[in-house]
C-alpha positions in Angstrom: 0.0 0.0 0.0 1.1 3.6 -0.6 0.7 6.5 1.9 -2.0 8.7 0.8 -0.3 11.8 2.4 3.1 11.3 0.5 2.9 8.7 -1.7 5.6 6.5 0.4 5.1 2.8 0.4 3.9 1.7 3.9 5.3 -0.4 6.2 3.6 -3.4 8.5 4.2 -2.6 12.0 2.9 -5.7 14.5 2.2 -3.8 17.7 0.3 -7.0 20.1 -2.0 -8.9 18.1 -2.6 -5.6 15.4 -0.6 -5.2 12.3 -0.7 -1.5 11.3 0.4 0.2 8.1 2.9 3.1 9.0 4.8 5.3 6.7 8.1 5.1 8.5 11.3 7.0 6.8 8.3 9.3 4.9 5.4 11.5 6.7 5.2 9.4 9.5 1.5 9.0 9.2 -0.5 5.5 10.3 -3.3 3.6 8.5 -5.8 1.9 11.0 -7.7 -1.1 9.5 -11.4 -0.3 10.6 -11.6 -0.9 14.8 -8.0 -1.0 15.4 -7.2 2.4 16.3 -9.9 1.7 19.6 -7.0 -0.2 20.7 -4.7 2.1 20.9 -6.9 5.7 21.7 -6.5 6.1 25.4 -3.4 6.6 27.2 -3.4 3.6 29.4 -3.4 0.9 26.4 0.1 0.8 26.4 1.2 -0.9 23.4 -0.7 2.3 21.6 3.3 3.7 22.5 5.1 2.1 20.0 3.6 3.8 17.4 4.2 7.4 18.7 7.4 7.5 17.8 7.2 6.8 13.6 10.5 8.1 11.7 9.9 11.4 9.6 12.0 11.9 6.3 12.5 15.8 6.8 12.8 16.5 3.3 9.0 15.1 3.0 6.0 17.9 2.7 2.9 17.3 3.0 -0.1 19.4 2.1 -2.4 19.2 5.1 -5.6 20.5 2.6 -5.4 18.1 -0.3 -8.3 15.0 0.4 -6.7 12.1 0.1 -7.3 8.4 -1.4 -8.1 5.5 0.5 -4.6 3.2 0.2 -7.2 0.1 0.4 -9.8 0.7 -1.4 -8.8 2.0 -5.3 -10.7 5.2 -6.3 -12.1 6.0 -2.9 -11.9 9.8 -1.3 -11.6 9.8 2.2 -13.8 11.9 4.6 -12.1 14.4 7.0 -14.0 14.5 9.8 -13.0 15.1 13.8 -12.0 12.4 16.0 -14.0 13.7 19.0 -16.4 16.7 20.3 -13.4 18.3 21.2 -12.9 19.1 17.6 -8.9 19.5 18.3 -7.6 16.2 15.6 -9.3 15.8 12.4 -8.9 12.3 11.0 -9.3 10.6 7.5 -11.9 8.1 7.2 -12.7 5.8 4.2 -16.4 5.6 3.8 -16.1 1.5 2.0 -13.5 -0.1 4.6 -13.9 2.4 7.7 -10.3 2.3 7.7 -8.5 5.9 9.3 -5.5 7.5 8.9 -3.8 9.6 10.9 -1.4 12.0 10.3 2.1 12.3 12.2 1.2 13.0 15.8 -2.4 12.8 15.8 -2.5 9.7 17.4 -0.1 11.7 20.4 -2.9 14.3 20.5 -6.1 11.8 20.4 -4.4 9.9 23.5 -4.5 12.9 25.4 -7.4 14.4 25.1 -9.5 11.8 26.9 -8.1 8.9 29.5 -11.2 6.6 28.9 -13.7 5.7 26.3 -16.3 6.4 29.0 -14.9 10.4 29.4 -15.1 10.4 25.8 -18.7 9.0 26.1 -19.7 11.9 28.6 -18.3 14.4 26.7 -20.3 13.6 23.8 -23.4 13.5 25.7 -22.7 16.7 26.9 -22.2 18.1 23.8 -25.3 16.6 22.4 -27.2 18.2 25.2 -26.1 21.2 24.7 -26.5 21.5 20.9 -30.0 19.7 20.7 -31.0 19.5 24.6 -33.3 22.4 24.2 -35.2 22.1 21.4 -36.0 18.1 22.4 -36.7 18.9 25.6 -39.5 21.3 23.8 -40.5 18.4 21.1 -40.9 16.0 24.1 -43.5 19.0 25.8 -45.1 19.3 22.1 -45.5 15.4 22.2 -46.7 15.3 25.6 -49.2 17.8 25.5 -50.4 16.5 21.9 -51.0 13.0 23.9 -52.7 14.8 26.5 -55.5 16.3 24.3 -55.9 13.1 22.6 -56.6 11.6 25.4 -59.2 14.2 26.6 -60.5 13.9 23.1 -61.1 10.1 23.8 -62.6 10.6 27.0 -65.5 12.9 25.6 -66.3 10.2 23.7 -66.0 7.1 26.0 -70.2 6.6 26.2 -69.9 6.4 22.6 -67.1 4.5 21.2 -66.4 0.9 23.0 -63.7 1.0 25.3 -60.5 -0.7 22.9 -60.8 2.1 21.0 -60.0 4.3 23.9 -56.0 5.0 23.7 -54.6 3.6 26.0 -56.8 0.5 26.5 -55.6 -1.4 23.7 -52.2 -3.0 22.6 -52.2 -2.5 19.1 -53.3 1.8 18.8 -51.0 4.4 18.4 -51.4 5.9 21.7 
């Protein structure tokens, strides 16, 4: 496989039970096989270590702006896209293998911006809640109230309509 930054064939790199492509002696940079940079994302998975330390050629540019081909997958433009809410490393991700590559010390910078998947977990959540926490908090009063008056509705007409089609009182209605 070539690098998709620099065009320098990669290198296998067994780090525990992962074999990961690197681009040692070129930009440094490191293609993940789809899952297998989970295993090395948080500062306390140890072996992630070895592969912090990737030689650079220095005579090697790379153009941070150009969108880059998948090495695995012929024809295939990668999607940039941020690693976390933190929105402090963007990553390249193949849409057809999920595969991810990672620029010279961007893995360094994902292992330190959370120390767990769990804190990274939370931290989306709280992101989430504060982009979309106030307008569903007021579709969840919409739908509330919405059920309310339907059930009002029903009740007016309880003497007239037999009671499984009263919402609530059957299994198979939408309310």
């Amino acid at each position: 496989m070539k690098c998709p930054a620099c065009g320098t064939r990669l290198t296998e790199m067994v780090v525990g039970d992962v074999v990961v492509d690197v681009c040692q002696g070129g930009c440094g940079g490191i293609w993940f096989d789809n899952w297998e940079l989970k295993k090395f994302d948080e500062p306390h998975e140890h072996l992630g270590e070895q592969l912090l330390d990737i030689d650079i050629a220095p005579n090697i540019k790379v153009d941070y702006s150009k969108r880059r081909q998948c090495p695995k997958c012929a024809g295939v433009t990668m999607m940039r896209h941020f690693f976390s809410v933190k929105r402090e490393v963007e990553v390249d991700e193949c849409a057809a293998c999920a595969g991810i590559w990672l620029d010279a010390g961007e893995l360094k910078r994902i292992r330190s911006e959370f120390n767990t998947e769990e804190e990274r977990r939370q931290a989306a959540q709280e992101y989430f809640e504060e982009i979309f926490g106030k307008e569903l908090d007021r579709m969840r009063r919409e739908s509330q109230e919405k059920l309310e008056r339907a059930r009002r509705i029903a009740h007016i007409f309880r003497f007239i309509c037999p009671s499984y089609y009263i919402p609530g009182k059957q299994d198979w209605g939408a309310f």
